[in-house]
mmJSON file of the N, C-alpha and C atoms, coordinates in Angstrom:
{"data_MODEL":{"atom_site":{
"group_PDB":["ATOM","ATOM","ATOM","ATOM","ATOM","ATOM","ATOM","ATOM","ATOM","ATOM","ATOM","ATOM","ATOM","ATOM","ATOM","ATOM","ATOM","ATOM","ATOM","ATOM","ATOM","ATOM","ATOM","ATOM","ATOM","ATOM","ATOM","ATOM","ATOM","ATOM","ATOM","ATOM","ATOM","ATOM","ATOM","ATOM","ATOM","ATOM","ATOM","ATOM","ATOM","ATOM","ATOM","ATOM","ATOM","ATOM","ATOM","ATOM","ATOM","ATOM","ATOM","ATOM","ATOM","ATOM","ATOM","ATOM","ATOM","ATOM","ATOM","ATOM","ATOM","ATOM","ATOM","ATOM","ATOM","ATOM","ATOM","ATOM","ATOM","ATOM","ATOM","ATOM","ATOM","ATOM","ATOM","ATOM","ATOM","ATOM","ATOM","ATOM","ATOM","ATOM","ATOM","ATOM","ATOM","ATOM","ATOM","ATOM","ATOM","ATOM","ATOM","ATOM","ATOM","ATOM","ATOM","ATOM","ATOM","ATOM","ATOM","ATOM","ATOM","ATOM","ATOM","ATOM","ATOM","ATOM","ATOM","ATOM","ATOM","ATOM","ATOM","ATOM","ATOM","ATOM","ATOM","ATOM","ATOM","ATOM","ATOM","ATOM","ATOM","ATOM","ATOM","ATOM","ATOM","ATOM","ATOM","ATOM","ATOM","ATOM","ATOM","ATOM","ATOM","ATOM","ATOM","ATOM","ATOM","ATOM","ATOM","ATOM","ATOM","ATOM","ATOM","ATOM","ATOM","ATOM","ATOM","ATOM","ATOM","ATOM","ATOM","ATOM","ATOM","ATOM","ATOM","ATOM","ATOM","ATOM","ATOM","ATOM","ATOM","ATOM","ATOM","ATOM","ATOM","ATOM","ATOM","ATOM","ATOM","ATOM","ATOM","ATOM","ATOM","ATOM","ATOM","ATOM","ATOM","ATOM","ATOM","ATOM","ATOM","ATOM","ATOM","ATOM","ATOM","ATOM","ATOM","ATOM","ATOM","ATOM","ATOM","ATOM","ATOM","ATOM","ATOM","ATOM","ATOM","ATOM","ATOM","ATOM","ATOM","ATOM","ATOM","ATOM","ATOM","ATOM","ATOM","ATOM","ATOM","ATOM","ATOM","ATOM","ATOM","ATOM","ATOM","ATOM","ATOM","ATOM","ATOM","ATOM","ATOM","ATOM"],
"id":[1,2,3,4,5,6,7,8,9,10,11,12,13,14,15,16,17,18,19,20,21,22,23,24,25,26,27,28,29,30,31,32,33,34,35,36,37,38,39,40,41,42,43,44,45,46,47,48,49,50,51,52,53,54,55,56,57,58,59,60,61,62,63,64,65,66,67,68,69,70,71,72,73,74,75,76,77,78,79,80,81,82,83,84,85,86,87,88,89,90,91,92,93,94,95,96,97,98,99,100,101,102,103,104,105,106,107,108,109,110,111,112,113,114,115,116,117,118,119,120,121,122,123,124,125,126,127,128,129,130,131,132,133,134,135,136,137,138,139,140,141,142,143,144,145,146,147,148,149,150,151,152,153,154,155,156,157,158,159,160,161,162,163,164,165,166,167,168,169,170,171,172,173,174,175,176,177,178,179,180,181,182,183,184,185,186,187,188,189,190,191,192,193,194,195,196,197,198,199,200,201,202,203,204,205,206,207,208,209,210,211,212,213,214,215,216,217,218,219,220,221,222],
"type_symbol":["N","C","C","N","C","C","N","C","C","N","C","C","N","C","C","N","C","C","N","C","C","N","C","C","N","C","C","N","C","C","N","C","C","N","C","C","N","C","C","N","C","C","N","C","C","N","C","C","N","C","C","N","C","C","N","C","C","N","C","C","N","C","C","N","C","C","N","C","C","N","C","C","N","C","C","N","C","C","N","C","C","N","C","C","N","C","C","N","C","C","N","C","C","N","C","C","N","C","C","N","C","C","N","C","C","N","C","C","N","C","C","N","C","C","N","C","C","N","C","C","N","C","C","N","C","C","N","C","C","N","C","C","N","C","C","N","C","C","N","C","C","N","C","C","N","C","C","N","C","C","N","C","C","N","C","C","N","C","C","N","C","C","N","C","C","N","C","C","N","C","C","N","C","C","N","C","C","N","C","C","N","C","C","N","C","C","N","C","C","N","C","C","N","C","C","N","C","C","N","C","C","N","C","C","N","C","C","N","C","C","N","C","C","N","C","C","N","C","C","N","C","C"],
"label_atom_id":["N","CA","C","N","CA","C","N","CA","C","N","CA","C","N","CA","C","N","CA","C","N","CA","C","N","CA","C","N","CA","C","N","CA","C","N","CA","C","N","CA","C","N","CA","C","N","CA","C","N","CA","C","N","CA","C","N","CA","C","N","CA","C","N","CA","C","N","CA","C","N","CA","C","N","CA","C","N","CA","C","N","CA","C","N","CA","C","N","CA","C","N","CA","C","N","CA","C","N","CA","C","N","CA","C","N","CA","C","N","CA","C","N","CA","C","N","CA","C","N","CA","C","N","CA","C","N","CA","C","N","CA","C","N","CA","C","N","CA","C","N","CA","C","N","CA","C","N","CA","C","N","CA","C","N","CA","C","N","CA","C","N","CA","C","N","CA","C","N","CA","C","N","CA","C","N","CA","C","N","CA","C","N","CA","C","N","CA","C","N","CA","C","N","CA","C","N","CA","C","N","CA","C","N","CA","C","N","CA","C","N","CA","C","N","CA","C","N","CA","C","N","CA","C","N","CA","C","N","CA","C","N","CA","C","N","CA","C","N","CA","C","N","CA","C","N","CA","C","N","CA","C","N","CA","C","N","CA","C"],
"label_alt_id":[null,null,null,null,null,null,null,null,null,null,null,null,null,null,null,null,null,null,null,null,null,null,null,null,null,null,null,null,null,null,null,null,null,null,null,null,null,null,null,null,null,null,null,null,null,null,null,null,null,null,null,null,null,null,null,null,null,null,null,null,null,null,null,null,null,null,null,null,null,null,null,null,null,null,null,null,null,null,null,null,null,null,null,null,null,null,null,null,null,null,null,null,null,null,null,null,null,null,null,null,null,null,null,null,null,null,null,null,null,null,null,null,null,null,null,null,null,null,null,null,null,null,null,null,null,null,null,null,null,null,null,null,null,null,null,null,null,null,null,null,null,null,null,null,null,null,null,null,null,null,null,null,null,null,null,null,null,null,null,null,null,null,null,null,null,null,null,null,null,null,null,null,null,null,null,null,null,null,null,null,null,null,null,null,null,null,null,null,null,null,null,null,null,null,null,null,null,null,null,null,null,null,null,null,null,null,null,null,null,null,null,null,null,null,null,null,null,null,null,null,null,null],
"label_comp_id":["UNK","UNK","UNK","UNK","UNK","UNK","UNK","UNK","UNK","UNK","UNK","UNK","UNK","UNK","UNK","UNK","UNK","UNK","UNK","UNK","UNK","UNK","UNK","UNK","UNK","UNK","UNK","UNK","UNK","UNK","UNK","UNK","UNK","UNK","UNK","UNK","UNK","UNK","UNK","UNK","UNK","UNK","UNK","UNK","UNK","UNK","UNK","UNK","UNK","UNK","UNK","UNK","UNK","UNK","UNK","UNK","UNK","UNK","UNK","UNK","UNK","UNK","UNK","UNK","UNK","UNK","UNK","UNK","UNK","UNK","UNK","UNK","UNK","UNK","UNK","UNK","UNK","UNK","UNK","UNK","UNK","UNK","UNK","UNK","UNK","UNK","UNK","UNK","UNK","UNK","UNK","UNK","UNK","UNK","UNK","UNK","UNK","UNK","UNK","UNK","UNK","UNK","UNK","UNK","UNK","UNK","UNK","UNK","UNK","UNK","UNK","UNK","UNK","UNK","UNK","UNK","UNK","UNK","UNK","UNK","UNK","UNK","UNK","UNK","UNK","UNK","UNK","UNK","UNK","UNK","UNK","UNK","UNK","UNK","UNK","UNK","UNK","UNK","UNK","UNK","UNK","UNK","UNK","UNK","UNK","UNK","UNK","UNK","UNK","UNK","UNK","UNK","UNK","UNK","UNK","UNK","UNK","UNK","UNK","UNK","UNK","UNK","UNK","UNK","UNK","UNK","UNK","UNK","UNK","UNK","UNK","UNK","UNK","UNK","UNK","UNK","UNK","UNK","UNK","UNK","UNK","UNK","UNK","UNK","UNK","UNK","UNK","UNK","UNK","UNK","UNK","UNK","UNK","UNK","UNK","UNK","UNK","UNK","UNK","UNK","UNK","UNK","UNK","UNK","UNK","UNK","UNK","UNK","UNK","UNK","UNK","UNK","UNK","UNK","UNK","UNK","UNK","UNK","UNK","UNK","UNK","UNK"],
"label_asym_id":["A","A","A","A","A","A","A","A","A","A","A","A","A","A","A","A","A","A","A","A","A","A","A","A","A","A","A","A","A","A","A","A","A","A","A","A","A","A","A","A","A","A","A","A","A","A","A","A","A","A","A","A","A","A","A","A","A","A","A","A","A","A","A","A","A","A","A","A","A","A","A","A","A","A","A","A","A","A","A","A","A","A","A","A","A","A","A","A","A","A","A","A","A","A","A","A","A","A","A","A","A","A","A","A","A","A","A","A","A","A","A","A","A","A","A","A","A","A","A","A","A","A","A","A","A","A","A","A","A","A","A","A","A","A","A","A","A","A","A","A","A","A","A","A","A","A","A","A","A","A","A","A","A","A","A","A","A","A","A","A","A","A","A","A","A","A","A","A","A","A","A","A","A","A","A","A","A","A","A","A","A","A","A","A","A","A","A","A","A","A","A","A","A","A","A","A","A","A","A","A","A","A","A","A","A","A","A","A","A","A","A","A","A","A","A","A","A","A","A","A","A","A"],
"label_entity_id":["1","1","1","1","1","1","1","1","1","1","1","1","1","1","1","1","1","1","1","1","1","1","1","1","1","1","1","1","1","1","1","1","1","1","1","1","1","1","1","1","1","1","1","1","1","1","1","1","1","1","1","1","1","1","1","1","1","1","1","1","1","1","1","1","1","1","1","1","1","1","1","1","1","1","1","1","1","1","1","1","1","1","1","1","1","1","1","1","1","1","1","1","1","1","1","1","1","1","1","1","1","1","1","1","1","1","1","1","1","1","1","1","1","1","1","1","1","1","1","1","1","1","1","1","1","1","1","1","1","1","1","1","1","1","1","1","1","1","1","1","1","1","1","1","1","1","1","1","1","1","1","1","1","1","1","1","1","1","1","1","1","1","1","1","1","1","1","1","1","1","1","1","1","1","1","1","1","1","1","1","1","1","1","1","1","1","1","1","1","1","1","1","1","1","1","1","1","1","1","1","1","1","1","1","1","1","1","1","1","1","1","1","1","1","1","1","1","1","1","1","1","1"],
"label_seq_id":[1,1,1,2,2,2,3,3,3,4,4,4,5,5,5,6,6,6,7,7,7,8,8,8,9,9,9,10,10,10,11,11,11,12,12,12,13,13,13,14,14,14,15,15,15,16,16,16,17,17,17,18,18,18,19,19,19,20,20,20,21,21,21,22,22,22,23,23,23,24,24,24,25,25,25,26,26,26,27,27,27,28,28,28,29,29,29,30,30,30,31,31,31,32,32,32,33,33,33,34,34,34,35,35,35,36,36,36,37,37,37,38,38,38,39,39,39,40,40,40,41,41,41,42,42,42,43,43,43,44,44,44,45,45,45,46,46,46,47,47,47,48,48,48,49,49,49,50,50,50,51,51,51,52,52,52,53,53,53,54,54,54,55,55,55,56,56,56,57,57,57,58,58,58,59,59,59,60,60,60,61,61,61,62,62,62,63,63,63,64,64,64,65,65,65,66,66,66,67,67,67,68,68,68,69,69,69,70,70,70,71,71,71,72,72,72,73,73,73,74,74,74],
"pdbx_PDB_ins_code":[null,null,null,null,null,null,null,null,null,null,null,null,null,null,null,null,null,null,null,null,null,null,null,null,null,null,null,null,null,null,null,null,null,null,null,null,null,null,null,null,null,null,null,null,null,null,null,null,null,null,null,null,null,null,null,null,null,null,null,null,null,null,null,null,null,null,null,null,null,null,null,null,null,null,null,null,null,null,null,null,null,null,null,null,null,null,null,null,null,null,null,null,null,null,null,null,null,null,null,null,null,null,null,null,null,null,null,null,null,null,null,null,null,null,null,null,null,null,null,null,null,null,null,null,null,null,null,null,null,null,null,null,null,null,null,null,null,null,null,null,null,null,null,null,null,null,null,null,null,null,null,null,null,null,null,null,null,null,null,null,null,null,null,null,null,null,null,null,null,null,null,null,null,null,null,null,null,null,null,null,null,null,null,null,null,null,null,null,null,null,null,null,null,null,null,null,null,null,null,null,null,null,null,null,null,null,null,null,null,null,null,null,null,null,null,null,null,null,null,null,null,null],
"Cartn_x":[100.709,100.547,99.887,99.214,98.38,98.881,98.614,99.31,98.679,96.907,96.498,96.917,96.862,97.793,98.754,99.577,100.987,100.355,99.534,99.132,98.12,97.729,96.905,97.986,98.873,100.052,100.637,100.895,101.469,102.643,103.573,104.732,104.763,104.045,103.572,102.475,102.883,101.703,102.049,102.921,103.457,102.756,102.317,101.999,103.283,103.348,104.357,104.406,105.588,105.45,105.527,105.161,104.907,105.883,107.134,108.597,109.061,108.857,109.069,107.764,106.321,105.176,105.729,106.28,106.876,108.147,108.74,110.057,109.159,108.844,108.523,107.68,106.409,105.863,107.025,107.692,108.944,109.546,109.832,110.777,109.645,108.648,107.713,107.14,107.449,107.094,108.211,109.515,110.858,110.677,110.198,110.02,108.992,107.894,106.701,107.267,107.807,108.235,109.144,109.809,111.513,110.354,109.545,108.313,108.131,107.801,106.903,107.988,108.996,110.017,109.814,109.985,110.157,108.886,107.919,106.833,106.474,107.212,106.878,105.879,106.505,106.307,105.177,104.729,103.387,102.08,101.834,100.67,100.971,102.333,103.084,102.911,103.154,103.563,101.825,100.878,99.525,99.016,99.436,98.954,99.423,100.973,101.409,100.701,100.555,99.532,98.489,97.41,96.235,96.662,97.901,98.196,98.15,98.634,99.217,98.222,97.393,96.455,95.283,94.886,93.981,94.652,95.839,96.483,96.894,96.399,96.104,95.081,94.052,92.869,92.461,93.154,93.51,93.671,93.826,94.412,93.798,92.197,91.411,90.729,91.026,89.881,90.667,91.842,93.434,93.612,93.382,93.527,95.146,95.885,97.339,97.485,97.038,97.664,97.172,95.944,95.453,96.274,97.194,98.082,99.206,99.521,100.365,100.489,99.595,99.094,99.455,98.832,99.017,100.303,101.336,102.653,102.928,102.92,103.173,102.902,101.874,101.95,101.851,102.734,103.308,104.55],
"Cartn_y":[78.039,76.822,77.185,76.338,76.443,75.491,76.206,75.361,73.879,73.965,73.129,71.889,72.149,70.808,70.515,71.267,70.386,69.784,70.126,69.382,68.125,67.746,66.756,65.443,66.314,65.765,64.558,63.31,62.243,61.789,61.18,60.65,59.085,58.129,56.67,57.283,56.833,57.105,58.442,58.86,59.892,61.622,62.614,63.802,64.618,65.379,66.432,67.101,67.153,68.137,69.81,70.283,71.808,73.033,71.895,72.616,72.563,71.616,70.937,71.89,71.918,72.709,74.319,75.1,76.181,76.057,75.342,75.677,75.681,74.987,74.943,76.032,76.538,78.193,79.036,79.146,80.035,80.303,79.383,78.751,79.652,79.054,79.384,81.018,81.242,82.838,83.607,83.029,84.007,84.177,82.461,82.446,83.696,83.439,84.466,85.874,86.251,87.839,87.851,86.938,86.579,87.096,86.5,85.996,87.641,88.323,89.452,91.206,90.986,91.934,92.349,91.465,92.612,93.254,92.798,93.422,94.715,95.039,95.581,97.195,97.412,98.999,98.72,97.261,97.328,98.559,98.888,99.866,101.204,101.766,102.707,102.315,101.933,101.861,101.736,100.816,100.699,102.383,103.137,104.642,105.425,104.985,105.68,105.478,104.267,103.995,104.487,104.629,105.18,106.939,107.065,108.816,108.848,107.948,108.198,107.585,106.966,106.58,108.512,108.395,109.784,110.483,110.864,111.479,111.602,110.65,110.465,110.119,110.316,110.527,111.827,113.121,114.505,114.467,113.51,113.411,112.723,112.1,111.542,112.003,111.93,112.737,114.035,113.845,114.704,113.962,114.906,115.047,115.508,114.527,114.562,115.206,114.757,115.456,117.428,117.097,118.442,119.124,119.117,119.728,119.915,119.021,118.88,119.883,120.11,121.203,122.452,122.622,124.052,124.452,123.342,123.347,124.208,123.34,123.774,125.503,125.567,127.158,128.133,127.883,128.925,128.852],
"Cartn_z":[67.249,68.0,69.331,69.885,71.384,72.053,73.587,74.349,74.455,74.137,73.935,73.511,72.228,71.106,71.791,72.373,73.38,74.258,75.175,76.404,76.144,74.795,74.088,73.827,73.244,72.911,73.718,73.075,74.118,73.081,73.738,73.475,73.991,73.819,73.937,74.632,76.186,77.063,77.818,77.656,78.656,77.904,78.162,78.018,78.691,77.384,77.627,79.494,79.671,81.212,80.653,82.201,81.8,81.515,82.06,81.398,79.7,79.339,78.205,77.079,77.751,77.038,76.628,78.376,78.211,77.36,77.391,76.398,74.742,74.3,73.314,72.371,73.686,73.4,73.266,74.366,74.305,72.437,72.26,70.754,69.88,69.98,69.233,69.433,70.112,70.143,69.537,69.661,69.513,67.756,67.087,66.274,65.197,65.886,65.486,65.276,66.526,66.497,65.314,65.077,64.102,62.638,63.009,60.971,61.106,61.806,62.085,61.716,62.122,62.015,60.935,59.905,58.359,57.777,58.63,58.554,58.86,60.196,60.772,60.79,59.502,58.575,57.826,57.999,56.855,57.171,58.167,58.705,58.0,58.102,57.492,55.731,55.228,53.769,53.584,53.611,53.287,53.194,54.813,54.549,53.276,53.483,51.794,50.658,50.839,49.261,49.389,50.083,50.332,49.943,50.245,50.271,48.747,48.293,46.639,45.674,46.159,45.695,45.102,46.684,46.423,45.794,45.905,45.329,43.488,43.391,41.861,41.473,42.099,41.477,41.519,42.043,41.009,39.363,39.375,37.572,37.056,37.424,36.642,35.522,34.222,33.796,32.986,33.578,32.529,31.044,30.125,29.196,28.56,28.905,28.445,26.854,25.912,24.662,24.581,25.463,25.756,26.693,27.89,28.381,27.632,26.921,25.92,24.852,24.431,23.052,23.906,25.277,26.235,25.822,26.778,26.743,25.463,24.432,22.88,22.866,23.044,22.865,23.73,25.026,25.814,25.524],
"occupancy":[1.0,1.0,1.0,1.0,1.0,1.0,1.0,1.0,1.0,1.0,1.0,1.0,1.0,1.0,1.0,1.0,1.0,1.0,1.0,1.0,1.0,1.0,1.0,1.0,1.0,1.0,1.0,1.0,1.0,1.0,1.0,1.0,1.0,1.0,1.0,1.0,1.0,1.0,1.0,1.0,1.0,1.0,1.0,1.0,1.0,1.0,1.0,1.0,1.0,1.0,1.0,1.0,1.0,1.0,1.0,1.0,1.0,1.0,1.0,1.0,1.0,1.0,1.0,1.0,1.0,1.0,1.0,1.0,1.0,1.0,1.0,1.0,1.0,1.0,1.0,1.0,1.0,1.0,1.0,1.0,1.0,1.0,1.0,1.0,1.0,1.0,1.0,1.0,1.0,1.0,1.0,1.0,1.0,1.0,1.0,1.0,1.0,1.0,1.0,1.0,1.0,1.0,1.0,1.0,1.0,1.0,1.0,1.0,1.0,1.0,1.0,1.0,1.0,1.0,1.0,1.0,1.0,1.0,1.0,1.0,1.0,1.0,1.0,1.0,1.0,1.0,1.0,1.0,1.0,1.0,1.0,1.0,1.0,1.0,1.0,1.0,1.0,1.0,1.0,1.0,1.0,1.0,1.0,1.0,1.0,1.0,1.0,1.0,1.0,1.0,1.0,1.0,1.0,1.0,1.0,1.0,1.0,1.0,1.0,1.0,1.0,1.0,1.0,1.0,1.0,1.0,1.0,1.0,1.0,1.0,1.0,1.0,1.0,1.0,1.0,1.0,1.0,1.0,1.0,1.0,1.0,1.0,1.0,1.0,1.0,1.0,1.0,1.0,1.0,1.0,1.0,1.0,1.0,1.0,1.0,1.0,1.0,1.0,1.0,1.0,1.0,1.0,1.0,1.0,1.0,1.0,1.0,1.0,1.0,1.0,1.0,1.0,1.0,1.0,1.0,1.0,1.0,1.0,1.0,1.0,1.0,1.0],
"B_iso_or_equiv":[0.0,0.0,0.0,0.0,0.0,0.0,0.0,0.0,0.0,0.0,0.0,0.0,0.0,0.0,0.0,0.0,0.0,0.0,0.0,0.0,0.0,0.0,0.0,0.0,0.0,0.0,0.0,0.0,0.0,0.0,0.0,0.0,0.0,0.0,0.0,0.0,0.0,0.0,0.0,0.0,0.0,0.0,0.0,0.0,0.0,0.0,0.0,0.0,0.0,0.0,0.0,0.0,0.0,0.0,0.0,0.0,0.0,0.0,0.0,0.0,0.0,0.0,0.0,0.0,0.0,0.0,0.0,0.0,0.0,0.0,0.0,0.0,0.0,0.0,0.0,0.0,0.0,0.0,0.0,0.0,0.0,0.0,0.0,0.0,0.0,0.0,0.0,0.0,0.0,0.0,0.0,0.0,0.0,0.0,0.0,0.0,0.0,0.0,0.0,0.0,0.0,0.0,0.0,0.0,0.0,0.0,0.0,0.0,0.0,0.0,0.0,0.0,0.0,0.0,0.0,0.0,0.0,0.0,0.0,0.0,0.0,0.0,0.0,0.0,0.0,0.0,0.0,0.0,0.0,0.0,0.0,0.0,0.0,0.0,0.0,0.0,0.0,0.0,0.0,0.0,0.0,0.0,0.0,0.0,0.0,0.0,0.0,0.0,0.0,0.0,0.0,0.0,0.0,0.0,0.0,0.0,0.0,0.0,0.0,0.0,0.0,0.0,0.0,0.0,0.0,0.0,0.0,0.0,0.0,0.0,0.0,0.0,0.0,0.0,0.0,0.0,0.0,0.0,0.0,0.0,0.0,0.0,0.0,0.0,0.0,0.0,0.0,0.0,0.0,0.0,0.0,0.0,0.0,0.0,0.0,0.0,0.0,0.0,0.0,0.0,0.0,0.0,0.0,0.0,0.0,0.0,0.0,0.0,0.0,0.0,0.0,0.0,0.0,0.0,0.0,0.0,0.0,0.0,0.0,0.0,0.0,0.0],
"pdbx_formal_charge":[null,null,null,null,null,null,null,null,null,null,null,null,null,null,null,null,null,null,null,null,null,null,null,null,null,null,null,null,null,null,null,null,null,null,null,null,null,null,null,null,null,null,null,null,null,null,null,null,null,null,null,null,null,null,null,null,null,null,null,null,null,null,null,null,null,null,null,null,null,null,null,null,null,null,null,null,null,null,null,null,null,null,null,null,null,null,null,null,null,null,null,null,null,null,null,null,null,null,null,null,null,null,null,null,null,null,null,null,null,null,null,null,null,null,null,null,null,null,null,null,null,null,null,null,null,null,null,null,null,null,null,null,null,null,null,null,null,null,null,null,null,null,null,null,null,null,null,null,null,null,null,null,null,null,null,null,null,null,null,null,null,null,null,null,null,null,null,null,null,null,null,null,null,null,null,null,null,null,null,null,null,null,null,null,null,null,null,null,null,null,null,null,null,null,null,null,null,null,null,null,null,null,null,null,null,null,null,null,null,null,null,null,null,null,null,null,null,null,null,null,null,null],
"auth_seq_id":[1,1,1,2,2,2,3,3,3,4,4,4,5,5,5,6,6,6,7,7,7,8,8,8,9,9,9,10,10,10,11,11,11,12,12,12,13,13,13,14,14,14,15,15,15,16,16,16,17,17,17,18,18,18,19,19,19,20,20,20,21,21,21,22,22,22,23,23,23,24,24,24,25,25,25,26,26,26,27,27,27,28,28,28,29,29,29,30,30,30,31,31,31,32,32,32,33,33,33,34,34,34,35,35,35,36,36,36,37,37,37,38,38,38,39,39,39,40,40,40,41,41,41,42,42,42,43,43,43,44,44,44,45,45,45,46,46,46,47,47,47,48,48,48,49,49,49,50,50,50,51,51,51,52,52,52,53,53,53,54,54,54,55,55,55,56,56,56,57,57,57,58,58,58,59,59,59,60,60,60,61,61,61,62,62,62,63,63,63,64,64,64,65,65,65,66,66,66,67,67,67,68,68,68,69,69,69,70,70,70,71,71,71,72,72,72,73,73,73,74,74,74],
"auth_comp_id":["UNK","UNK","UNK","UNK","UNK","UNK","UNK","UNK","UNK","UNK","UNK","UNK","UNK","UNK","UNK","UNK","UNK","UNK","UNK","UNK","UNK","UNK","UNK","UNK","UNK","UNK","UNK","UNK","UNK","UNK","UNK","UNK","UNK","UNK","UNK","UNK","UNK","UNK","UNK","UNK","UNK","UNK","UNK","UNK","UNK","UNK","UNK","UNK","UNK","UNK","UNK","UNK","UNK","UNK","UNK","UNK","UNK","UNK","UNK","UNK","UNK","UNK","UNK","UNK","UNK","UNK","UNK","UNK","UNK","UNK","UNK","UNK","UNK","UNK","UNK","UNK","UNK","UNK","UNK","UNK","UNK","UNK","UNK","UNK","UNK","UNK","UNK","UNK","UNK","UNK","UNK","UNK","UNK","UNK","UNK","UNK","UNK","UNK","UNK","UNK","UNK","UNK","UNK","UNK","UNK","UNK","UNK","UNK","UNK","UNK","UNK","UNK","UNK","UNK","UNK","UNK","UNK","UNK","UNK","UNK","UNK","UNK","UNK","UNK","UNK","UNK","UNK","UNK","UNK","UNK","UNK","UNK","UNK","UNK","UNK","UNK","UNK","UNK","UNK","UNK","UNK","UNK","UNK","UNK","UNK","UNK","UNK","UNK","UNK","UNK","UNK","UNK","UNK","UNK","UNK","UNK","UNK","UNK","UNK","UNK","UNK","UNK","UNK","UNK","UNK","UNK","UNK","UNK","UNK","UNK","UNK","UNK","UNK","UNK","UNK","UNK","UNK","UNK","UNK","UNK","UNK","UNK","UNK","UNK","UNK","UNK","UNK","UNK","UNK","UNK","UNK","UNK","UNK","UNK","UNK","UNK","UNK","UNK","UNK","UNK","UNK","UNK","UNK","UNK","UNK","UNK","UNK","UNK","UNK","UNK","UNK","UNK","UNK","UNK","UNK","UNK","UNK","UNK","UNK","UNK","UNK","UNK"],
"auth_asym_id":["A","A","A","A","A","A","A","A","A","A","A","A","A","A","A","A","A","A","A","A","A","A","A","A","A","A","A","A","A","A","A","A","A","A","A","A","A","A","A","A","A","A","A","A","A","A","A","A","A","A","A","A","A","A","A","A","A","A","A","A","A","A","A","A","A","A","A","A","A","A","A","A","A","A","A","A","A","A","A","A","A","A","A","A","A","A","A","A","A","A","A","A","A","A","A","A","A","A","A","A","A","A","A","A","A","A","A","A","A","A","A","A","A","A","A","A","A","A","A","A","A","A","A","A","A","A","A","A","A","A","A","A","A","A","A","A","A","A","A","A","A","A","A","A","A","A","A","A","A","A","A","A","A","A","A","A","A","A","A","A","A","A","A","A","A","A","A","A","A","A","A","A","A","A","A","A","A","A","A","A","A","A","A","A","A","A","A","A","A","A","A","A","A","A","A","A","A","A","A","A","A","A","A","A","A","A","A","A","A","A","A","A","A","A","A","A","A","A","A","A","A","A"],
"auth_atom_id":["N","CA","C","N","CA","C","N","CA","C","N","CA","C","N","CA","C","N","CA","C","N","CA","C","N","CA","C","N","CA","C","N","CA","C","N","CA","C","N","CA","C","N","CA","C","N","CA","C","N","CA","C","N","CA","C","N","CA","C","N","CA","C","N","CA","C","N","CA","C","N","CA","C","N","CA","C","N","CA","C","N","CA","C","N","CA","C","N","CA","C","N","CA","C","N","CA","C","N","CA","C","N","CA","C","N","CA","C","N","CA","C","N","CA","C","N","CA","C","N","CA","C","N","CA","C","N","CA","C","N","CA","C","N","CA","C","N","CA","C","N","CA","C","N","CA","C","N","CA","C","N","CA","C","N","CA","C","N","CA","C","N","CA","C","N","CA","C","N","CA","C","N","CA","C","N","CA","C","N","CA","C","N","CA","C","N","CA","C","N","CA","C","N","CA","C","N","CA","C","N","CA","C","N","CA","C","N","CA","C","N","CA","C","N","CA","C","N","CA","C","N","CA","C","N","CA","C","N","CA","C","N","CA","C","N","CA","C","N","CA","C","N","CA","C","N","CA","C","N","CA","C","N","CA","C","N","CA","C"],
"pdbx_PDB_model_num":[1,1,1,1,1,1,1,1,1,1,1,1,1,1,1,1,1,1,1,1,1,1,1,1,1,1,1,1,1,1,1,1,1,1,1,1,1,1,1,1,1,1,1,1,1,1,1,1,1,1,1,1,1,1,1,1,1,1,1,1,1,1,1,1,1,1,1,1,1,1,1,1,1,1,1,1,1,1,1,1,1,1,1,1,1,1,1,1,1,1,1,1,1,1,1,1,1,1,1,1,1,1,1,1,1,1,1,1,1,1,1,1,1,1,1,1,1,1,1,1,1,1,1,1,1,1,1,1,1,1,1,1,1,1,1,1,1,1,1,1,1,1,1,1,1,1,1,1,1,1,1,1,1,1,1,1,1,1,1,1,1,1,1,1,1,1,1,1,1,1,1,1,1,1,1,1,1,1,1,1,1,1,1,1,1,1,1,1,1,1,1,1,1,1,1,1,1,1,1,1,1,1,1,1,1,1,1,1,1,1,1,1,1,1,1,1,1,1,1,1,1,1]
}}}
């Protein structure tokens, strides 16, 4: 929300006051941070995947029944 849209904002004829504008950002920010928390680790976990990602593309191109057969005869 912008402070804008509040200060556009009328209630008949009357426009919000600038206490009433600030309380409402206020609310609205506590809110945002509130949405944002369980997020917080997303930057972290995206790198993991990127780690595990490259990380398995070592094994492109592996021939499983062929390691397999190895196995078998050691």
């Amino acid at each position: 929300m912008k402070t804008e849209f509040l200060q556009n904002l009328k209630i008949g004829d009357q426009a919000l006051t600038k206490e009433i504008i600030d309380a409402i950002m206020a609310e609205n920010g506590r809110d945002i941070e509130a949405a944002k928390k369980p997020f917080a680790d997303y930057d972290h976990i995206k790198e993991q995947l990127k780690t595990t990602q490259d990380g398995l593309k070592a094994f492109d191109g592996v021939d499983v029944a062929q390691l397999q057969g190895q196995i078998t005869k050691l």
